[in-house]
MDTraj code that builds the backbone (N, CA, C; nanometers):
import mdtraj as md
import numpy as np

residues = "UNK UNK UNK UNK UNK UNK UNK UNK UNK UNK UNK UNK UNK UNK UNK UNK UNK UNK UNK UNK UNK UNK UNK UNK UNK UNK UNK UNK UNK UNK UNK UNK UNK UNK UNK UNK UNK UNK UNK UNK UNK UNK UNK UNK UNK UNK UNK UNK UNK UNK UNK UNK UNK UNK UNK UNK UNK UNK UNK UNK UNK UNK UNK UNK UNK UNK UNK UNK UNK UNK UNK UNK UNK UNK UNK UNK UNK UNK UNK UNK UNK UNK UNK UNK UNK UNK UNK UNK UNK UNK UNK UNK UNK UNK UNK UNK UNK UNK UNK UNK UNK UNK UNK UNK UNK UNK UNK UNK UNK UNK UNK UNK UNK UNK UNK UNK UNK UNK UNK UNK UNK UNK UNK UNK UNK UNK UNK UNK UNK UNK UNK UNK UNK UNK UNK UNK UNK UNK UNK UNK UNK UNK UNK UNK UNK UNK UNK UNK UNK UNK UNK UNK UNK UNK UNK UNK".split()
xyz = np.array([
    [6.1534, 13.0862, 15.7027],
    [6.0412, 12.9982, 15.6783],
    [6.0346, 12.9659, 15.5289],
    [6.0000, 12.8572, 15.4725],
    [5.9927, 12.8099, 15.4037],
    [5.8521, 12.7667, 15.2852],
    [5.8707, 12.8354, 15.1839],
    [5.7532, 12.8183, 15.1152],
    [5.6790, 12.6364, 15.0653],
    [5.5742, 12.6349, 15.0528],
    [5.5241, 12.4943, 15.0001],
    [5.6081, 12.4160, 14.9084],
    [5.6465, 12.5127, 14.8066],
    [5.7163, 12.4936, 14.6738],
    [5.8319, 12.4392, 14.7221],
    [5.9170, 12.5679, 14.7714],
    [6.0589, 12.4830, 14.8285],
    [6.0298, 12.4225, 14.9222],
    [5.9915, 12.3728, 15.0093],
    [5.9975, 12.2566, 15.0825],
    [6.0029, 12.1018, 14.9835],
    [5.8628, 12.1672, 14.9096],
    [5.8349, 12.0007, 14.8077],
    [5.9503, 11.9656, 14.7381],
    [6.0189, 12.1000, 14.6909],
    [6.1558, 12.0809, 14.6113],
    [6.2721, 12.0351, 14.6824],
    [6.2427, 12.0600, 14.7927],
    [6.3891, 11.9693, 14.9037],
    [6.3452, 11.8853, 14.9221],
    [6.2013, 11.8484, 14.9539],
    [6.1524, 11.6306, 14.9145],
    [6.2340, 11.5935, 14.8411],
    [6.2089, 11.6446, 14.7590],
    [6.2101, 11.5430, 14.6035],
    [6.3677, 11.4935, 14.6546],
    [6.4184, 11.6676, 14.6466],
    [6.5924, 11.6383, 14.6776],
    [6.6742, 11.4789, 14.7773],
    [6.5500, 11.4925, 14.9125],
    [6.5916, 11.4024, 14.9794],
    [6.5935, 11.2926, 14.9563],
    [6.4710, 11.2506, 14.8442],
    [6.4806, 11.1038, 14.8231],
    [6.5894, 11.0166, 14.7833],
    [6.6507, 11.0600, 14.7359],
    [6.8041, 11.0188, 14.6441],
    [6.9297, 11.0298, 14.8052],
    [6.8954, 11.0934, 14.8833],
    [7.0045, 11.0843, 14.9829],
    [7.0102, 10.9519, 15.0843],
    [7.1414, 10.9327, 15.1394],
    [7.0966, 10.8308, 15.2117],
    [7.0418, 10.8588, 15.3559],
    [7.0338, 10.7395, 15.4217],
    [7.0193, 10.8163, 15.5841],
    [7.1364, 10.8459, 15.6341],
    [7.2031, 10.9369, 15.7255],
    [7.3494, 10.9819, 15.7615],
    [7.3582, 10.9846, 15.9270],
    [7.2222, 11.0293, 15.9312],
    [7.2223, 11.0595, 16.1141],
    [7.1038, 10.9761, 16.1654],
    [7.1850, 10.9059, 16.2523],
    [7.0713, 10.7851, 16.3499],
    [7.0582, 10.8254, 16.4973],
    [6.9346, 10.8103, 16.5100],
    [6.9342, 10.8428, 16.6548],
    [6.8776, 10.7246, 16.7394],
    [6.9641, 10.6892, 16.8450],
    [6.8977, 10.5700, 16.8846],
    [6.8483, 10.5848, 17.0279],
    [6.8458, 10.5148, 17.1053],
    [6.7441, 10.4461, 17.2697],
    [6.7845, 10.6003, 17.3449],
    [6.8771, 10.6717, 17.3330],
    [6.9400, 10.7615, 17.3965],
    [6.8936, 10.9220, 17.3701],
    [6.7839, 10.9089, 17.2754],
    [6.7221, 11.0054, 17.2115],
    [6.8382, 11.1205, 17.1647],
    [6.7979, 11.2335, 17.1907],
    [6.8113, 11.3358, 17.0948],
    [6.9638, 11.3763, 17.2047],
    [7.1072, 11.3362, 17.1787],
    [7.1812, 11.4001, 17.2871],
    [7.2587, 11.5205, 17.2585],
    [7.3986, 11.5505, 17.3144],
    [7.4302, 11.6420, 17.2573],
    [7.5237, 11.6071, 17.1095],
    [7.6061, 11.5079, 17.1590],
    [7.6815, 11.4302, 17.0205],
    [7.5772, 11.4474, 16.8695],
    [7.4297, 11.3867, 16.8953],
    [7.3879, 11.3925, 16.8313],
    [7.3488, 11.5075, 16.7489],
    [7.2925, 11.6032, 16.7848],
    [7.2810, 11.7817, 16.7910],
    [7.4518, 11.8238, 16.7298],
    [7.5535, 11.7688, 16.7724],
    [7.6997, 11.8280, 16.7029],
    [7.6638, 11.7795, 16.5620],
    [7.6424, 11.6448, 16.5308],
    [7.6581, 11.5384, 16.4497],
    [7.5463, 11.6508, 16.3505],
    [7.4639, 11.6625, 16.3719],
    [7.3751, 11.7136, 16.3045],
    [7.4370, 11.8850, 16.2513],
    [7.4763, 11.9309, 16.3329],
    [7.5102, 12.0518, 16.2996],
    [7.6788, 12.0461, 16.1861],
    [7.7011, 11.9443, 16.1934],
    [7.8054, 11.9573, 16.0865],
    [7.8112, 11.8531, 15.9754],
    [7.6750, 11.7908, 15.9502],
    [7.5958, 11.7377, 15.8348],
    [7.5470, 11.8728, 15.7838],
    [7.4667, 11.9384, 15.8231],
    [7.3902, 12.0707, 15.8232],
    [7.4900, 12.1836, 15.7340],
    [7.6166, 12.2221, 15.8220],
    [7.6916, 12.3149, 15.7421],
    [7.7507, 12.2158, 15.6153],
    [7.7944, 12.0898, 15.6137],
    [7.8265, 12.0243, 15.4649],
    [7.7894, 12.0225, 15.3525],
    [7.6478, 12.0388, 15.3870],
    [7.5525, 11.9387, 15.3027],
    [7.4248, 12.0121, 15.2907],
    [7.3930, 12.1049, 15.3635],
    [7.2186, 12.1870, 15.3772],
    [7.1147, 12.0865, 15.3896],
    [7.1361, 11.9740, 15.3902],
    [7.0142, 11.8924, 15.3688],
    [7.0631, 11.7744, 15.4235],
    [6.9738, 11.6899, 15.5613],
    [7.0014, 11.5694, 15.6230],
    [6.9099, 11.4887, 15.6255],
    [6.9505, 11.3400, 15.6282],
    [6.8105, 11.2769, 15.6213],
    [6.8639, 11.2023, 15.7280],
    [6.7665, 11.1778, 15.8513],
    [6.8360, 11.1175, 15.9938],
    [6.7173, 11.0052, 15.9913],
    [6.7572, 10.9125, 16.0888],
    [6.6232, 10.7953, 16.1082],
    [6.6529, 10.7977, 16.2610],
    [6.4971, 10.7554, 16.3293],
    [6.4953, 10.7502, 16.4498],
    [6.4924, 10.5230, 16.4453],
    [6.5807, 10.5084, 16.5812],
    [6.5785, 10.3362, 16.5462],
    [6.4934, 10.3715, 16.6876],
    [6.3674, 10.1978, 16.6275],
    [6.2877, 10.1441, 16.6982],
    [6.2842, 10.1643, 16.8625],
    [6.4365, 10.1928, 16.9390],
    [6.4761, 10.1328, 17.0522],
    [6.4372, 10.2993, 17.1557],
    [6.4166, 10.3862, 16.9912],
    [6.4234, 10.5101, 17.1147],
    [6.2972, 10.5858, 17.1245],
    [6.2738, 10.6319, 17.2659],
    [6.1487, 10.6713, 17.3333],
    [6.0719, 10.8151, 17.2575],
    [6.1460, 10.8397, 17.1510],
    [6.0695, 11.0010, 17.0988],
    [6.0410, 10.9415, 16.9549],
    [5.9353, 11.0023, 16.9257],
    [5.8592, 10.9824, 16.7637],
    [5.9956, 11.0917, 16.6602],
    [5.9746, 11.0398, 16.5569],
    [6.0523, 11.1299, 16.4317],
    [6.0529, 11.2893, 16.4283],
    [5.8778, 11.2963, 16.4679],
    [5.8537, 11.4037, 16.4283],
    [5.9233, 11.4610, 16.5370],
    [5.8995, 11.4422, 16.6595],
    [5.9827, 11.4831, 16.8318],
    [6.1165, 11.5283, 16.7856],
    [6.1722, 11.4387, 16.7279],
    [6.3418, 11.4266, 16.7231],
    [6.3733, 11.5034, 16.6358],
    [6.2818, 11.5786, 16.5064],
    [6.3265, 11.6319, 16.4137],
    [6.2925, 11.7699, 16.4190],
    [6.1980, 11.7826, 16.5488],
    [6.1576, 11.8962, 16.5899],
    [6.2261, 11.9594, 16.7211],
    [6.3002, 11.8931, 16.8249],
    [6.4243, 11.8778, 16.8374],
    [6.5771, 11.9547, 16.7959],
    [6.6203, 11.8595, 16.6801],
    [6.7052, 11.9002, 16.6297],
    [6.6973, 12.0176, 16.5773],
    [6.6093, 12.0599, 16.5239],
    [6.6126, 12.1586, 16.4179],
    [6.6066, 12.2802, 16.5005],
    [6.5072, 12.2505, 16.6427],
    [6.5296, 12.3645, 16.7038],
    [6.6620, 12.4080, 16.7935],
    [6.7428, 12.3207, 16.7987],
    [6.9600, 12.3221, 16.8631],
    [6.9952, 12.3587, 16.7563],
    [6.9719, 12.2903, 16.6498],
    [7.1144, 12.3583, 16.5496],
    [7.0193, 12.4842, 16.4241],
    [6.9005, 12.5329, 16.4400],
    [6.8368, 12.6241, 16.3399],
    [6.7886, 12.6161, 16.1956],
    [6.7632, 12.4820, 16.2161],
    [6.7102, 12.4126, 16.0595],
    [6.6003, 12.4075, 16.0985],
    [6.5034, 12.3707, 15.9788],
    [6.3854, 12.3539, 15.9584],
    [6.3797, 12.1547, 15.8946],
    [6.2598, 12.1715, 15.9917],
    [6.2124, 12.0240, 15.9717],
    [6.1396, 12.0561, 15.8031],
    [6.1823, 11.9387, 15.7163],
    [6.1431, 11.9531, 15.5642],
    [6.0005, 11.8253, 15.5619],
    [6.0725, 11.6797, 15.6410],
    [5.9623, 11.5624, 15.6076],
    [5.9333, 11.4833, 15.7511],
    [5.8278, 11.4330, 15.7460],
    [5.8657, 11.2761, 15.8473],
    [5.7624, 11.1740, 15.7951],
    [5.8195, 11.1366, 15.7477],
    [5.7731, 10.9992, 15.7014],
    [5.8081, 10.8726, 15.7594],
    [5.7336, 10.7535, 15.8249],
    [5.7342, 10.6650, 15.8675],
    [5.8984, 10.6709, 15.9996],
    [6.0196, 10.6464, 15.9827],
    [6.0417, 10.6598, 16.1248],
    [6.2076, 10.7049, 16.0732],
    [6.1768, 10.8068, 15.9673],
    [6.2872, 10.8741, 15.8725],
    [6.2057, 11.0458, 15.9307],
    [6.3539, 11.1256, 15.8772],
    [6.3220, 11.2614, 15.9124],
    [6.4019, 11.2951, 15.7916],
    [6.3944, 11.4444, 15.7382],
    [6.4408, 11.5581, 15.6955],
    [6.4958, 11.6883, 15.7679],
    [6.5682, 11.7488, 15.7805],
    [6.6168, 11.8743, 15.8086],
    [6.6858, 11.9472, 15.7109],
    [6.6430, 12.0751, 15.6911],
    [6.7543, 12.1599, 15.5825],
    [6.7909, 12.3016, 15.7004],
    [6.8723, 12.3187, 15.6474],
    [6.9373, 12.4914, 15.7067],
    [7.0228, 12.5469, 15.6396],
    [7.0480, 12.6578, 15.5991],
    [7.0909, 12.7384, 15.4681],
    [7.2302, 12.7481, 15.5569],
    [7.3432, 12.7025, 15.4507],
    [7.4574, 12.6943, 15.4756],
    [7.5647, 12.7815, 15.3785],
    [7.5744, 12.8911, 15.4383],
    [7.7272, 12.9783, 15.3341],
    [7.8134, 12.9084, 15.3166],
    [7.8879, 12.8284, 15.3696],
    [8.0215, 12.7141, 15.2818],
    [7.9228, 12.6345, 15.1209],
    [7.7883, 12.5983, 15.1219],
    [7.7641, 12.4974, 15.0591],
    [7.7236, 12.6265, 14.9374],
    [7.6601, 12.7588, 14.9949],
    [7.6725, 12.8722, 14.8392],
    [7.7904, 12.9148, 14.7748],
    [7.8986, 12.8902, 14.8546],
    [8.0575, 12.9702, 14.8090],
    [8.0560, 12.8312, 14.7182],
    [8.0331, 12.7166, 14.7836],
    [8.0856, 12.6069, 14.6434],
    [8.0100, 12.6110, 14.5209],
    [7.9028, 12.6323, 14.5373],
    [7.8189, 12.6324, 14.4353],
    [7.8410, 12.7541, 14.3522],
    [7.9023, 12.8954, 14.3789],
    [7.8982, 13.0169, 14.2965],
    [8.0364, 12.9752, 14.2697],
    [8.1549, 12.8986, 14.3212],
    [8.3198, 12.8645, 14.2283],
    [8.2498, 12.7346, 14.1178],
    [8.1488, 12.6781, 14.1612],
    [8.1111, 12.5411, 14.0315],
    [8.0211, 12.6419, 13.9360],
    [7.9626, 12.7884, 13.9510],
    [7.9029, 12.8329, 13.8452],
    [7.7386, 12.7521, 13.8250],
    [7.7232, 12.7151, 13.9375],
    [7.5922, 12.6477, 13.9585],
    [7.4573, 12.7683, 13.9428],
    [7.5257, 12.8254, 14.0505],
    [7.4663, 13.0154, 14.1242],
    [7.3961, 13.0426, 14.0006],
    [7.5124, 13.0799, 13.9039],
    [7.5408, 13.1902, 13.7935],
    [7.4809, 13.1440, 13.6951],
    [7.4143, 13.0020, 13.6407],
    [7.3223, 12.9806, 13.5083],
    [7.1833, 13.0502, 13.5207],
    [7.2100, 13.0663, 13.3881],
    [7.0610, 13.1359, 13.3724],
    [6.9373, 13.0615, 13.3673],
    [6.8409, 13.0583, 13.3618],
    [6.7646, 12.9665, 13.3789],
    [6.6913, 12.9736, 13.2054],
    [6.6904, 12.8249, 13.1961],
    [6.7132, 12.7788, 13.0483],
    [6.5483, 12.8722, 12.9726],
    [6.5426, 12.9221, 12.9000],
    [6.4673, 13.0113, 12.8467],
    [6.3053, 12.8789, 12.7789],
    [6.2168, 12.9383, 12.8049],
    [6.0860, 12.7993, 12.7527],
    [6.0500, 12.8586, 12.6247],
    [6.0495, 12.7853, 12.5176],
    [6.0021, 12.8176, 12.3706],
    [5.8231, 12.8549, 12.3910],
    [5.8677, 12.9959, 12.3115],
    [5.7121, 13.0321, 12.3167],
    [5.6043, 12.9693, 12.2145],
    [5.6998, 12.8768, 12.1713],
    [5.6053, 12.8111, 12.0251],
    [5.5007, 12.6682, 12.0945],
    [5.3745, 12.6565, 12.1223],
    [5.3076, 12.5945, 12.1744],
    [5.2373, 12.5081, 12.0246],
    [5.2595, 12.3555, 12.0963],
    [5.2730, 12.2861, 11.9573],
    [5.1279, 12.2491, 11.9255],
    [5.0168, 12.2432, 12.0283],
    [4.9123, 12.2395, 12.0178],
    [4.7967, 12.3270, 11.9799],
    [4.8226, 12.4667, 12.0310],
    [4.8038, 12.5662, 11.9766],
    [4.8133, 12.5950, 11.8794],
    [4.9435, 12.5816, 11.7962],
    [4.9861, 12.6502, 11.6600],
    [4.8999, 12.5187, 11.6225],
    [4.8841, 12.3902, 11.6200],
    [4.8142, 12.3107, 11.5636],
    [4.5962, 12.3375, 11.5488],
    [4.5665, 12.4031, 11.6661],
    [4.4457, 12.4655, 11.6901],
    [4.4638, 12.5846, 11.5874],
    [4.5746, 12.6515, 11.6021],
    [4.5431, 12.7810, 11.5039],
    [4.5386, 12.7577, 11.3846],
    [4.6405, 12.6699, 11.2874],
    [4.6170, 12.5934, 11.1496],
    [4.4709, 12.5536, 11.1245],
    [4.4111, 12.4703, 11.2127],
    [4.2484, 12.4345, 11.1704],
    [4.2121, 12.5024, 11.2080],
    [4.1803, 12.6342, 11.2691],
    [4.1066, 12.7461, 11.3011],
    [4.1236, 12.8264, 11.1124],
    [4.2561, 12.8675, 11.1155],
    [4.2956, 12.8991, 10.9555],
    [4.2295, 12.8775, 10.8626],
    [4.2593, 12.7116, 10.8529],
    [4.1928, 12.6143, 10.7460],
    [4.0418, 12.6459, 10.7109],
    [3.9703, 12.6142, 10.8372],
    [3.8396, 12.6481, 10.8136],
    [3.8103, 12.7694, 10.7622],
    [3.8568, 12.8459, 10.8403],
    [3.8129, 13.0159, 10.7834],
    [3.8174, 13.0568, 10.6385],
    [3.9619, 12.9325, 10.5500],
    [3.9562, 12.9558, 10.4576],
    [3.8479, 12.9036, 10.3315],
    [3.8385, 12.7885, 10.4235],
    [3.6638, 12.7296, 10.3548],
    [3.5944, 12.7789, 10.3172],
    [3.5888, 12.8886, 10.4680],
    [3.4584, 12.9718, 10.4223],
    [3.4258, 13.0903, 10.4140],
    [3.5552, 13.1439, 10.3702],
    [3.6016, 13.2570, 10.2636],
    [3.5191, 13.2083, 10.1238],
    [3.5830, 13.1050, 10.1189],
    [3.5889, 13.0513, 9.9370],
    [3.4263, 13.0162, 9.9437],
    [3.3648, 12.9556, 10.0307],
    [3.2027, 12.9266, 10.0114],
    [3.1595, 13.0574, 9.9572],
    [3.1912, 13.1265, 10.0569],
    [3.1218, 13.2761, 10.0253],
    [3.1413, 13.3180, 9.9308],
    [3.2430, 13.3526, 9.8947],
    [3.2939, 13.3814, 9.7767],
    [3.2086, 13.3328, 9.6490],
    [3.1848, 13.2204, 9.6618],
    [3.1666, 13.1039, 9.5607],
    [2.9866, 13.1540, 9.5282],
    [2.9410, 13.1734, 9.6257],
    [2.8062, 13.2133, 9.6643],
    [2.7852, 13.3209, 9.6241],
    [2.8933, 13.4561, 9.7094],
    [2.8562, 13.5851, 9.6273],
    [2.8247, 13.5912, 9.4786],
    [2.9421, 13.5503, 9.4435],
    [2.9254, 13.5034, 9.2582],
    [2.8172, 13.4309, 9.2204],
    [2.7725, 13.3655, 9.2346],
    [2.6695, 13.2695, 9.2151],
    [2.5357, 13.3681, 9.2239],
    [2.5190, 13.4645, 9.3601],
    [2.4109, 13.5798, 9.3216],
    [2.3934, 13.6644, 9.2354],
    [2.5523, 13.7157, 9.2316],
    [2.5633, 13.8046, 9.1467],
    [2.5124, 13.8109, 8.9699],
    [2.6051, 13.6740, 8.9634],
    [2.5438, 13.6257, 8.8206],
    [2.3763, 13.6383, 8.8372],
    [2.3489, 13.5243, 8.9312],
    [2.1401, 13.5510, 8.9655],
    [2.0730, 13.6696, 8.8996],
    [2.1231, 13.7458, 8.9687],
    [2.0808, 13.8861, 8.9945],
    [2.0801, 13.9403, 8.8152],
    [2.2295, 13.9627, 8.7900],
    [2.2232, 14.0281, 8.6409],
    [2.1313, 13.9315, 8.5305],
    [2.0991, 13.7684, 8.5718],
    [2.0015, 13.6824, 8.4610],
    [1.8856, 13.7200, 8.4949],
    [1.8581, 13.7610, 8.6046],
    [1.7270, 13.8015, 8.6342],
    [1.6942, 13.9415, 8.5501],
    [1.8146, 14.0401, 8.6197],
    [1.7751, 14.1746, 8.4964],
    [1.7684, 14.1654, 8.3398],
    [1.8594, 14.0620, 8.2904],
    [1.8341, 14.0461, 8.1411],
    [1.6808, 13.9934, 8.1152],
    [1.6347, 13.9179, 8.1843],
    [1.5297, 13.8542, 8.1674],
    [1.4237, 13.9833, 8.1827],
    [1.4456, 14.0631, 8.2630],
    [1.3247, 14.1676, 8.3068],
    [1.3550, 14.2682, 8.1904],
    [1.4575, 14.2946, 8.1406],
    [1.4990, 14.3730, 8.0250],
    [1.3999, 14.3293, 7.8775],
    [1.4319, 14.1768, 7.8734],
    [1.3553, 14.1095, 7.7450],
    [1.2264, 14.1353, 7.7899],
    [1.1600, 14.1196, 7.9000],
    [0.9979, 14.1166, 7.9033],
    [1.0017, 14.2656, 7.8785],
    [1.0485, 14.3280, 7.9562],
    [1.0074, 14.4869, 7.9042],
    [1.0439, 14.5029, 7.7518],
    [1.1113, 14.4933, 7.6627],
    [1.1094, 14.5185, 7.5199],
    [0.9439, 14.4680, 7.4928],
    [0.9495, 14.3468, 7.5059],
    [0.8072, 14.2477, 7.4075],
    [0.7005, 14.3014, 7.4289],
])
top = md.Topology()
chain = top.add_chain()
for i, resn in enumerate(residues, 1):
    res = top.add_residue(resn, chain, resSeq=i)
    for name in ("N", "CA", "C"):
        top.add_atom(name, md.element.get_by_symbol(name[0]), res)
traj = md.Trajectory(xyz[None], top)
């Protein structure tokens, strides 16, 4: 069975394929069911169309097929189908092309919006460091003109 994810990810896949398997007035036969089962081991992924002339809906025919040859229905859209079924000839090609074996490309942890939020987060803070700063001093001085001043009244 097939998760949401990979299913959506064998959509996408199908769109780019052509149609390969037609089924016509004669519905779902056995030719057809062979035909399908050795698209299936080629290829893992078929995109079949049902023509106008024949008595079963897409979804019928793709539900059908999938249950003779052990694929899973992926789409049915308008009077097109999907089928996938996991095929060992189509992984042996893919682990001699080194397809298998890439690693999956690593995502930079450097987030460009963020580090841009953290700079003006920075910035500011340094503002108002320096206000303060600017302020402490500014009391401080206060403070000691005030004691000189309380110093002179106490002499007089």
């Amino acid at each position: 069975m097939l998760t949401s994810k990979e299913r959506a990810e064998l959509r996408a896949q199908a769109n780019g394929l052509e149609t390969t398997l037609m089924v016509g007035k004669d519905g779902v036969t056995q030719a057809v069911i062979e035909e399908a089962d050795r698209l299936l081991t080629a290829r893992e992924l078929v995109k079949g169309k049902v023509l106008e002339t024949a008595l079963m809906s897409p979804r019928e025919v793709s539900d059908a097929i999938c249950e003779a040859v052990g694929g899973e229905g992926i789409s049915c859209v308008g009077s097109k189908f999907v089928i996938w079924r996991f095929s060992e000839k189509c992984r042996q090609e893919r682990n001699q092309t080194g397809r298998a074996k890439r690693k999956p490309v690593p995502k930079s942890k450097a987030d460009p919006v963020g580090k841009g939020a953290r700079a003006r987060r920075a910035a500011a803070q340094k503002i108002r460091e320096q206000r303060n700063q600017y302020f402490r001093e500014k009391a401080i001085e206060k403070a000691i003109e005030r004691d000189r001043e309380k110093q002179l009244r106490n002499r007089d």
